[in-house]
N, C-alpha and C positions, 0 to 999 in steps of 0.2 A: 797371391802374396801372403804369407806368413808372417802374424805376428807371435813372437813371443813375448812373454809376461813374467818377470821377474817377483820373485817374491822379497818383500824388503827385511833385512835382517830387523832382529828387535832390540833397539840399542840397549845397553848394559846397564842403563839410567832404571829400564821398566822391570828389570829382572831385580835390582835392587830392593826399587820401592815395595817389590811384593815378597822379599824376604827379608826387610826392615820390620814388621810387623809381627812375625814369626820369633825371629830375635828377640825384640823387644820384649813379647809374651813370655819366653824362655827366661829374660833376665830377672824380668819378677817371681816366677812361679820359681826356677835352680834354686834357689839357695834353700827355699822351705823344700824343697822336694827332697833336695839332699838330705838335710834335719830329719825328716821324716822317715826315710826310705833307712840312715845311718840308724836313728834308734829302734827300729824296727827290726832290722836285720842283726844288728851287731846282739841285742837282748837274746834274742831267737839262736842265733850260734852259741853264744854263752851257756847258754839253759841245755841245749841239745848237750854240749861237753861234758856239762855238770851233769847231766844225767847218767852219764859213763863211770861216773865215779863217786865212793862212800863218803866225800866227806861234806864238811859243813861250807858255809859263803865266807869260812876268814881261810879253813885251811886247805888245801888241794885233796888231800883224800888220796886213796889207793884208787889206781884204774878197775874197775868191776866188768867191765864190757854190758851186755845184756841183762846182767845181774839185778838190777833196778825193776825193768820190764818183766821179767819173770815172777820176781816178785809182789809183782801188782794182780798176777790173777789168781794167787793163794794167800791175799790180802784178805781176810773178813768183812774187815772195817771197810777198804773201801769198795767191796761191792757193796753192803750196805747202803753207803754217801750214794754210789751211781745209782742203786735202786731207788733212796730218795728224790734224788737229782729228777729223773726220768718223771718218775710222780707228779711231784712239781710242775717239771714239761709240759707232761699230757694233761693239766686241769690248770695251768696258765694261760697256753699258748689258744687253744681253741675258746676260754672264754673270755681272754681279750678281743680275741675277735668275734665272736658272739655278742658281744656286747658292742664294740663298737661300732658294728655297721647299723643296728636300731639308734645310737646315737647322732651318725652322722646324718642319716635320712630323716629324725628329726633336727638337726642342727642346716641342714638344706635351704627347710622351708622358707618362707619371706614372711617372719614374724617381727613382734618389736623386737628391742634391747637384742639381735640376735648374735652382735660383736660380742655383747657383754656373756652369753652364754657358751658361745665357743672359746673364747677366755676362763670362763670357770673351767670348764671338761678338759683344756689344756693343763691347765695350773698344775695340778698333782703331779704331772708327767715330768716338768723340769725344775722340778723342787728336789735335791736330794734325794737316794734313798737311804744314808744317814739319819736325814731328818725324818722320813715317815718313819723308819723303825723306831725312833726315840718319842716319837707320837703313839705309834701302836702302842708302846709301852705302857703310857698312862692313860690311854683310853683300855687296854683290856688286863692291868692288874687286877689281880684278884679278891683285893681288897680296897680300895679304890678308885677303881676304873667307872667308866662313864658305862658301857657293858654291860657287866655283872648289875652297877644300880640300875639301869633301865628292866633289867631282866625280873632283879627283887620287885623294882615298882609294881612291874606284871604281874608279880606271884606269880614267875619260874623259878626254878630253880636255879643258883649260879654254875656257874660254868667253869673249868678250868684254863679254857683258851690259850693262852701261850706255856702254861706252866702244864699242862694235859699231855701227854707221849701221844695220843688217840688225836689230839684238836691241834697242835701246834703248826703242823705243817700245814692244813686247811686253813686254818689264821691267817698263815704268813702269804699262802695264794690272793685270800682275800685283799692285803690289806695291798697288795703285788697288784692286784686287779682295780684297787681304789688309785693306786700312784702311776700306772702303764698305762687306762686302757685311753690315753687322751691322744697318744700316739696314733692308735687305728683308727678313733674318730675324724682327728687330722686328715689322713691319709685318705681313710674311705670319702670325708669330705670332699677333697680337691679331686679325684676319680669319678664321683659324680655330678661335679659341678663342668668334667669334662667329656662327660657324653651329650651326645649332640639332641637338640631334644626334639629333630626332626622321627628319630625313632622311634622316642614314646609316642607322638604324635601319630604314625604311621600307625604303629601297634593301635593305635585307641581306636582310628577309623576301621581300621579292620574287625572290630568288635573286641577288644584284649580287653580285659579289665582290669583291675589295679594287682592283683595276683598275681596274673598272666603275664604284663609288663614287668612285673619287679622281675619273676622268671628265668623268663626268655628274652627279657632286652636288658635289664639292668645287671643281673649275674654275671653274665657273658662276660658286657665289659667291665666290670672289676675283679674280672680273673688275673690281673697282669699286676692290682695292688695286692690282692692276698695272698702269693705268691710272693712279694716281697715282703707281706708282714708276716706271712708263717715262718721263712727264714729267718727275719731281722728278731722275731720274737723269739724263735726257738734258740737262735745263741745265746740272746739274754739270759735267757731260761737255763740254760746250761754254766751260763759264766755264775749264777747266783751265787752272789758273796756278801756284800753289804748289809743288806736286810737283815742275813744270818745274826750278824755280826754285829749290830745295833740292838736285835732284840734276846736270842737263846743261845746263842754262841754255842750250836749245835745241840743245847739240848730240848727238853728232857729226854734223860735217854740215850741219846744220842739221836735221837728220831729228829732231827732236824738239820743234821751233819749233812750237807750237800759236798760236792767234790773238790768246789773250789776253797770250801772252809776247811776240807780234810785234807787239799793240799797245804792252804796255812800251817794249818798247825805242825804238819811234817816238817816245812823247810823253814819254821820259822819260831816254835818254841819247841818244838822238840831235836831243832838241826839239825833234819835227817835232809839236806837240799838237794844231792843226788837225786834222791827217791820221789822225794816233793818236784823235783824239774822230771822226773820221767813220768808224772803222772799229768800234769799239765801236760805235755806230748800226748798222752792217752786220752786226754781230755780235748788235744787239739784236732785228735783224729775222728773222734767222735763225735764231734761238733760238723767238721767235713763230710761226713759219711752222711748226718741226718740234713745237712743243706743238702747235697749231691742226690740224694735220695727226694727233696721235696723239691728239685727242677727237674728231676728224670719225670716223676710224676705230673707237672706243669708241660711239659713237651710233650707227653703221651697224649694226655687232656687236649692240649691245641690241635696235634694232631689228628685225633679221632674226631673232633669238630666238624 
């Protein structure tokens, strides 16, 4: 004798309750998303148009096509800015993180007041960078600055520092390095506060010493944060605008003109906004190019592991 065994439908009450909660998460998040996703996109189209064409942000202009883009790679000026730009990059981005992983491996330890010091090393990070460059100001004027007198104090020499074509842009890294680098301290912190520490432990019994461990067990795993701060630092480092623009307002020289300062001044005291939106686009691809370039590098790396 045979039984069969029927399977029971699943009433419409249970399909509900588990996409009441889906809804629900949708009716909160839609609206910002829209907000979001709307000024993001619609800016982005605008800018794209406007690079198509000669005129300024009140009047339409002639349509140009290409005209803009071509123009950008028998620009002077702004190869200059990008060769600044780059500069910048390459002696921000590696000594933020240089810097921040001996602070987070000191900031690790189980010392006193050790809230209160990851709280300092933070601070700079979410302070303005308005407000540091109006700080650097009066710490490295030239005649005034806190700087130059500790330098007199010495019997050295003074120093030019922001007003020098030679120091201004090493300044501005500096002072970029005093307000950033709380960011990779952060990050490396929580990265190693999430390795497992059945590892180092393993490593120690096997004979590893504190070298050997840092290495070969603690490298490893914060490969997957500096990866995220080499990118997240390198668009910074790309978008540099403010800083400019608080302390030399590209100069002396022009030695301190970065791209996004030299797109200002294109689209916005000289209304050339065409030109100024197609260099942003050149600025957008360039930015992509060196992210895309620092995860191809990250995948190969994992790979060959």
């Amino acid at each position: 004798m045979s039984v069969s065994v029927g399977v029971r439908p699943v009433p419409a009450r249970v399909g509900t309750r588990r996409l009441l909660p889906d809804l629900t998460g949708w009716g909160f998040i839609g609206p910002a998303t829209l907000v979001i996703v709307g000024l993001s996109l619609f800016p982005a189209a605008w800018a794209l148009l406007l690079s198509l064409r000669d005129g300024d942000l009140i009047s339409g202009g002639d349509y140009v096509g290409l005209d803009n883009y071509r123009a950008m790679l028998e620009d002077p000026d702004l190869l200059a800015a990008t060769g600044h730009t780059l500069m910048y990059t390459a002696l921000f981005v590696p000594g933020s993180l240089i810097a921040g992983l001996p602070l987070a491996l000191a900031l690790n330890r189980p010392i006193r007041l050790i809230g209160f010091y990851r709280t300092c090393i933070f601070v700079p990070y979410v302070v303005s960078a308005a407000a540091t460059g109006i700080l650097a100001n009066f710490v490295f004027d030239p005649q005034f600055g806190i700087a130059d007198t500790l330098l007199a104090a010495m019997g050295l020499p003074r120093q030019g520092f922001l007003q020098d074509p030679n120091q201004a842009m090493l300044v501005l890294v500096v002072v970029s390095l005093w307000g950033g680098v709380g960011l990779p301290a952060v990050v490396y912190l929580a990265a190693l506060q999430d390795i497992p520490r059945e590892l180092t432990e393993a490593a120690r019994v096997d004979g590893a010493g504190g070298p050997q461990v840092f290495r070969h067990v603690i490298v490893p795993q914060l490969r997957p944060a500096t990866v995220f701060l080499l990118i997240w630092q390198t668009i910074g480092a790309l978008q540099l605008f403010d800083l400019v623009y608080t302390t030399t307002k590209g100069q002396p020289l022009d030695s301190t003109t970065v791209i996004v300062f030299y797109l200002y001044q294109q689209a916005f005291q000289l209304f050339h906004s065409g030109y100024g939106a197609a260099v942003a686009y050149g600025l957008f691809v360039l930015t992509l190019a060196v992210s895309g370039l620092a995860l191809r590098y990250s995948r190969q790396g994992e790979a060959g592991r």
